[in-house]
N, C-alpha and C positions, 0 to 999 in steps of 0.2 A: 367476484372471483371465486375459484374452486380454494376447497379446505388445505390447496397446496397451490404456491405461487409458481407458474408456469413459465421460465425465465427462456432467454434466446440472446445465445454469444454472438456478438459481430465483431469478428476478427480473430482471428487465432495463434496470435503470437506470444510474444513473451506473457503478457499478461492475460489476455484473453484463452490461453489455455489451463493457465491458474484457478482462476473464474470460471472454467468449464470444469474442473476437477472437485472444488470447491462447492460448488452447486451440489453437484452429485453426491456427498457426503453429508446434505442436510436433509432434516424428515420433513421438515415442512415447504422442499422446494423440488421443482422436477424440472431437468435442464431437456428443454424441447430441441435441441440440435446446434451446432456452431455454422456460422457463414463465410464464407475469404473467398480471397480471389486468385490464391495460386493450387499450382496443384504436386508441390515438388513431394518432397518427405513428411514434413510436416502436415501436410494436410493426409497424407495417405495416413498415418499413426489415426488420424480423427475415426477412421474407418477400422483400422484396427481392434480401437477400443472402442467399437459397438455404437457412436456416437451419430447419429442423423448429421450428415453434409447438406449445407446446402451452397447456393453458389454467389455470392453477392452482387455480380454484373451480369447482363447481358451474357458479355463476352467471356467470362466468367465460368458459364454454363456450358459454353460451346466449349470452350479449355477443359473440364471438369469431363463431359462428355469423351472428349477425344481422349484424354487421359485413361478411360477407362475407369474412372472413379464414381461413377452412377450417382451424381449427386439425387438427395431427396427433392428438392424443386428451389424455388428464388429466395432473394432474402426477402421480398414480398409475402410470401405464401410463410416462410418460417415467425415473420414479423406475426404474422393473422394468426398463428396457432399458439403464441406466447399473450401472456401480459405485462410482462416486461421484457426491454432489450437491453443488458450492457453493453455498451459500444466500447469496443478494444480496438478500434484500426487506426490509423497513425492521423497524429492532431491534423485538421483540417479537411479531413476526410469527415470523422467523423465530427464537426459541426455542420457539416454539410447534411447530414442523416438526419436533423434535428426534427426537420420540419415534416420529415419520411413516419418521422415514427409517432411526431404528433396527428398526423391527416390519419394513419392507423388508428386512432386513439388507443395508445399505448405507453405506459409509465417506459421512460428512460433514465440509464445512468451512461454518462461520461467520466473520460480519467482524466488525471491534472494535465495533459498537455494541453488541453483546452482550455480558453481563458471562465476565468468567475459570470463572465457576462450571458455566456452562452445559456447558464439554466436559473442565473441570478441563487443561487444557493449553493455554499463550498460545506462537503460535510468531512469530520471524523467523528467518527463514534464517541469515544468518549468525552466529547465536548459539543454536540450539540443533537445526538441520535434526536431527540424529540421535536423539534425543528422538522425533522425529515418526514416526519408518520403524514402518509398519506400523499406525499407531494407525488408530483408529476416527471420531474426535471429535478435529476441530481446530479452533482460530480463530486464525485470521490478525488481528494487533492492530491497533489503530487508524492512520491515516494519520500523525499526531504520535507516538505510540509508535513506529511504525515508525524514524521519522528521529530520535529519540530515541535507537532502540537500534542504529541504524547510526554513529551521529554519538558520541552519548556512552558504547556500547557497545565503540564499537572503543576508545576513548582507555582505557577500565575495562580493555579482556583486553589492553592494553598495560603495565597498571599504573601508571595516571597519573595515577587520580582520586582523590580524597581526600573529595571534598561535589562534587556537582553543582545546577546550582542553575541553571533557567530559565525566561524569561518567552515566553509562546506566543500572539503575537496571530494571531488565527482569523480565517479568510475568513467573511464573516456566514453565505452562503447560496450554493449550489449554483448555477455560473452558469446553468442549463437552469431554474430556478425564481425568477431573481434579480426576477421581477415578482412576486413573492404575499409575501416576508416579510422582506429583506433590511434590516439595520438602516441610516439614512440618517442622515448628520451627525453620527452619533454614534459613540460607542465604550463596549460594553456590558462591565465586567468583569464574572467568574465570580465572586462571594462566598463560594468556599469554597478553602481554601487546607492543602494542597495540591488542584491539580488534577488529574482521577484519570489524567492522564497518567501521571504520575512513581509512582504506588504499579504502573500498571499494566505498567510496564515492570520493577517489582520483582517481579512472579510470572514473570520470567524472569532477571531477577538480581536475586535476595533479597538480595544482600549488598550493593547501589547502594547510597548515600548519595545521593540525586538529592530533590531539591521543586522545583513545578511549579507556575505562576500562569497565568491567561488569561486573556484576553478578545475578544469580537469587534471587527467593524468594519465598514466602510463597503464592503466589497471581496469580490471572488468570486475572484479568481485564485490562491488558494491560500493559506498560512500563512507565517507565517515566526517563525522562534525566536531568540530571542536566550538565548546559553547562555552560563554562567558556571562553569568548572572550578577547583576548588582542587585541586592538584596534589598528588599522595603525598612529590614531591619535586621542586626547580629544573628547568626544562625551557627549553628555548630554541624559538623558533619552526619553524628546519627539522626540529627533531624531530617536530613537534606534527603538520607539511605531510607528512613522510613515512609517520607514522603513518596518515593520512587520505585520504593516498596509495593505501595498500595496501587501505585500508576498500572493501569491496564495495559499489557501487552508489551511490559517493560521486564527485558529480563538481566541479570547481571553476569559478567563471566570476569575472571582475573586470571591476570597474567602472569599471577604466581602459579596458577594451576596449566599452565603451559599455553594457556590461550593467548599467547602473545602477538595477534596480528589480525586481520581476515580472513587470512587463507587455512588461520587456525580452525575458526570460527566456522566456517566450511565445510573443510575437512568433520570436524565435530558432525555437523549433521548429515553426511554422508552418514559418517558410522555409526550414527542414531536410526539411522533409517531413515531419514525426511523423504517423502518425495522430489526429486529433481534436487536434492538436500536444500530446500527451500527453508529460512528460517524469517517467518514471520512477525517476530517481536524485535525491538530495537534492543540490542545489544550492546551493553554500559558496561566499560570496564571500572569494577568495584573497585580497585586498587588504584587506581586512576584520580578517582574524584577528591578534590581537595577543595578546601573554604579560607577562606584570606582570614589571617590569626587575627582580625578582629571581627571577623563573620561579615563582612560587608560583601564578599562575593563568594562564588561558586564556580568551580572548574568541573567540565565536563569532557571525556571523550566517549565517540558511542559509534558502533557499527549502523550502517543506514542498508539494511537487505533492498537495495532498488526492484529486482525482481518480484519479489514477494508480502511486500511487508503491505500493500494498501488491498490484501487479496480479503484479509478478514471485515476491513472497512467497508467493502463491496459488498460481504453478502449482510452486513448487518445493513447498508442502505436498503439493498433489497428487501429484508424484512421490515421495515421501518417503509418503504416507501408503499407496502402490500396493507399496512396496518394489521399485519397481522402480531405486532409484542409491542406494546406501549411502554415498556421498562426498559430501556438502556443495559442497565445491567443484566438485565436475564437474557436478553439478546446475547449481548457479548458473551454470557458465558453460557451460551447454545453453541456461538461460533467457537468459539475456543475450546469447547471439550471438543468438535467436531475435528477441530486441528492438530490437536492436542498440545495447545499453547501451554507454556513455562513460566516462571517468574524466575528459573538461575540454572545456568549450565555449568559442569563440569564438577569439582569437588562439591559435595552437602555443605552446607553453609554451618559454621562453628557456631555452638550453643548459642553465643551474646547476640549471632546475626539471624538467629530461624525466623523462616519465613515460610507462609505457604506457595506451596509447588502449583 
């Protein structure tokens, strides 16, 4: 491989344009072009911002053409001039490219909508990056696994858990598609219990004691978890804060400081500047978390950025799968000054709570 990993988007949607923006703000990564197969608005912006099209079908090509969008060539030809591919197009599509990008001989990542089986390894960064160096075949886990295994991963390799046990109301729909199927007035739970959240985050710690419930809702801006920790042993609350403190990509906001919802949460990085006000880290309301007055458990609530949050996971796979940073940690904190991840939004944190930013 060149002195920079040569990466290639297939898909360009919610996530897949993340992962194209993402790329392009790292030094040691060059994003060789994005691939899809429509050619409405979305794909014209790709062209806009200077980004090599290419066309993922056949028919694809011929759409892209008549469109007058000049694609660069197939996903064929964009596969051959990368070393790796992140596949972003919708579950089942992309296990079907599996075997496309193996016969390439070329490193792939998948997103959690695909199953553990597909690449036989589930990654997040901060619980198993070194697993990852060098592999072939990876997938980056779901948006709720993600904050799952940041949130109740860190309190596990603290040794604090005992049963994990939580309920995951889901944002109905996609807010870019919230006119075609978003569910209204209602709230739809999941009938199967556990939710394959919590097994899925056991093909990365087998030994969790974690169940997982779900359901949707009325809402697009993201998820939110409410999580319940039985403790291996008494714990007090500054323990729990400093633990989660140190947790990578965990940031804290309270609702005394006006953050009191999502749309708060949101709004906030609008006015920060995010782009697409995309917020990356799991968002814990500090004010919020409480521990059962004999310390036996742990109350959690936490924003889950479904759009965003598994985008930093992706490019540290990418780096981990090029072998090019053997440290977890200097990875992660490549991708995170590139993002400019946080540890706490809204009011500085009061002398007794400082924490680094």
């Amino acid at each position: 491989m060149n002195s920079s990993i040569r990466v290639a988007v297939n898909g360009y949607g919610v996530i897949g344009k993340r992962v194209a923006d993402a790329v392009r703000l790292q030094d040691d990564m060059i994003l060789t072009g994005v691939a899809d197969v429509v050619t409405d608005y979305r794909i014209q912006a790709v062209l806009e911002r200077g980004i090599s099209l290419y066309a993922a079908t056949p028919e694809a090509l011929s759409a892209m053409r008549g469109a007058g969008l000049s694609p660069a060539g197939t996903l064929d030809e964009l596969v051959a001039a990368s070393d790796l591919v992140v596949d972003c197009t919708p579950k089942r599509v992309a296990a079907g490219n599996r075997e496309r990008y193996l016969a390439a001989g070329r490193k792939a990542i998948f997103q959690g909508g695909e199953s553990h089986e597909l690449t036989g390894f589930s990654f997040i960064a901060s619980l198993n990056y070194a697993d990852a160096i060098g592999r072939d075949l990876v997938r980056v886990v779901s948006c709720n696994t993600t904050a799952l295994g940041r949130v109740v991963g860190a309190l596990h390799r603290a040794g604090l858990v005992r049963h994990a046990r939580a309920v995951l109301f889901r944002r109905g729909t996609d807010a870019w598609e919230s006119h075609l199927n978003a569910p209204l007035n209602t709230v739809v739970p999941e009938t199967r219990t556990p939710s394959h959240q919590g097994p899925d985050l056991q093909t990365i710690l087998p030994e969790l004691d974690i169940v997982t419930m779900a359901a949707r809702g009325p809402f697009d801006l993201g998820h939110v978890h409410f999580t319940m920790v039985e403790t291996s042993r008494p714990v007090a609350v500054d323990e729990v804060l400093s633990v989660l403190r140190d947790a990578p990509r965990v940031a804290f906001v309270r609702s005394d400081d006006g953050i009191a919802a999502q749309n708060s949460i949101v709004e906030l990085m609008r006015d920060l500047g995010r782009p697409r006000g995309d917020l990356w880290e799991v968002a814990i309301w500090e004010d919020a978390l409480a521990v059962r007055p004999d310390g036996g458990e742990i109350y959690l609530v936490y924003h889950v950025p479904n759009e965003a949050i598994v985008i930093p996971e992706t490019i540290d796979a990418i780096r981990g799968m090029a072998g090019f940073e053997p440290d977890a940690a200097r990875s992660m904190a490549r991708t995170d000054a590139s993002l400019g991840i946080r540890r706490r939004f809204g009011a500085m944190p009061r002398p007794a709570e400082a924490t680094s930013a």
